[in-house]
C-alpha positions as CSV (number, residue, x, y, z in Angstrom):
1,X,87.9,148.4,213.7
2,X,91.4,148.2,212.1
3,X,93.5,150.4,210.4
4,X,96.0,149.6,207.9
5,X,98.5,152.1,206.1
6,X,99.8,151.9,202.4
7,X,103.3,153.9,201.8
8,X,104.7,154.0,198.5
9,X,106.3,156.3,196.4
10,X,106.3,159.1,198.5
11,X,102.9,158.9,199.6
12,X,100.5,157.1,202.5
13,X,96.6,156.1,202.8
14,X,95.2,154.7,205.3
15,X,92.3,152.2,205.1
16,X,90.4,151.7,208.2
17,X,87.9,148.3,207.9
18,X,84.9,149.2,210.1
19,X,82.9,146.3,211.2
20,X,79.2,145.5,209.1
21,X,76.3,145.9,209.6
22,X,73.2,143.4,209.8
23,X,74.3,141.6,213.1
24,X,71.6,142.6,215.7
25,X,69.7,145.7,216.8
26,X,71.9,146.5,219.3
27,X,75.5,146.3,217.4
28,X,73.9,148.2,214.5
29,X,73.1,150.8,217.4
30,X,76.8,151.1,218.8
31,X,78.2,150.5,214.9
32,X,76.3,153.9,214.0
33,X,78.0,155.8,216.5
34,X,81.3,154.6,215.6
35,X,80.3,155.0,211.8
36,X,79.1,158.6,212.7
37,X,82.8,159.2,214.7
38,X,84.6,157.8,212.2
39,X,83.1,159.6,209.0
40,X,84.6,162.7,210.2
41,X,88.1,161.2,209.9
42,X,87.5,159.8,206.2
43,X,87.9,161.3,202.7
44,X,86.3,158.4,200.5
45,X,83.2,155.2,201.7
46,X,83.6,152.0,200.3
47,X,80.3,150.5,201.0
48,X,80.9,146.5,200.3
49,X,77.6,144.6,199.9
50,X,77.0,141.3,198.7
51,X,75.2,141.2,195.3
52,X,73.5,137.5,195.8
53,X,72.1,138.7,199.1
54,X,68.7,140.0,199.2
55,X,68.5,141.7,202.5
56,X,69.5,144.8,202.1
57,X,67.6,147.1,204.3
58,X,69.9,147.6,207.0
59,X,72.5,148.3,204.0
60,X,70.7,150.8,203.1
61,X,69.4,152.8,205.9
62,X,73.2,153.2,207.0
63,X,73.5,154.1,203.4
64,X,71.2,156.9,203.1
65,X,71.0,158.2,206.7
66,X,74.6,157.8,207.6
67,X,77.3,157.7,204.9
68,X,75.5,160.2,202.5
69,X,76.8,163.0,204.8
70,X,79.3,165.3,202.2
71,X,81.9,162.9,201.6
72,X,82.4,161.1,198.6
73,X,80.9,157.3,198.4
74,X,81.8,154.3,196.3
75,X,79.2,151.6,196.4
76,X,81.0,147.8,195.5
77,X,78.6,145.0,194.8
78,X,80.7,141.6,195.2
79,X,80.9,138.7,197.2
80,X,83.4,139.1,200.2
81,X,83.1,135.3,201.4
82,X,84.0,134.2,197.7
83,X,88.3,133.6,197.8
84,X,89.0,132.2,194.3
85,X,87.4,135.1,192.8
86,X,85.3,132.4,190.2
87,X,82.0,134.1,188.9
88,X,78.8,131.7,190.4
């Protein structure tokens, strides 16, 4: 987990990466509990998922069973590998 803070113009947010999901059983485990920590903490999800990747199940159980929990969720389809921001 890192945390990273923004500070202009008066103002300060704070965007904390969390690590993804999808590795193994047992890091999906441990990444739930931090998730679940962690949530309490947040005012705004950005949920990253690939668009060209078809395996989404894991994605979406954290989805709907841990981030859908009162606060407010923005879902982003991209690709986080892709650097030079060209379109396939």
């Amino acid at each position: 987990m890192q945390r990273f803070r923004l500070n202009g113009h008066g103002h300060s947010m704070v965007i904390t990466d969390l690590p993804g999901v999808g590795e193994s059983r047992d890091r999906d485990a441990e990444y739930e509990a931090l998730y679940r920590d962690i949530l309490l903490e947040l005012d705004l999800v950005l949920w990253l998922i690939k668009a060209d990747d078809r395996a989404l199940s894991v994605d979406e159980y954290f989805w709907r069973h841990i981030l859908h929990r009162g606060h407010q969720q923005v879902l982003v389809c991209g690709d986080a590998g892709r650097q030079n921001g060209a379109l396939p």
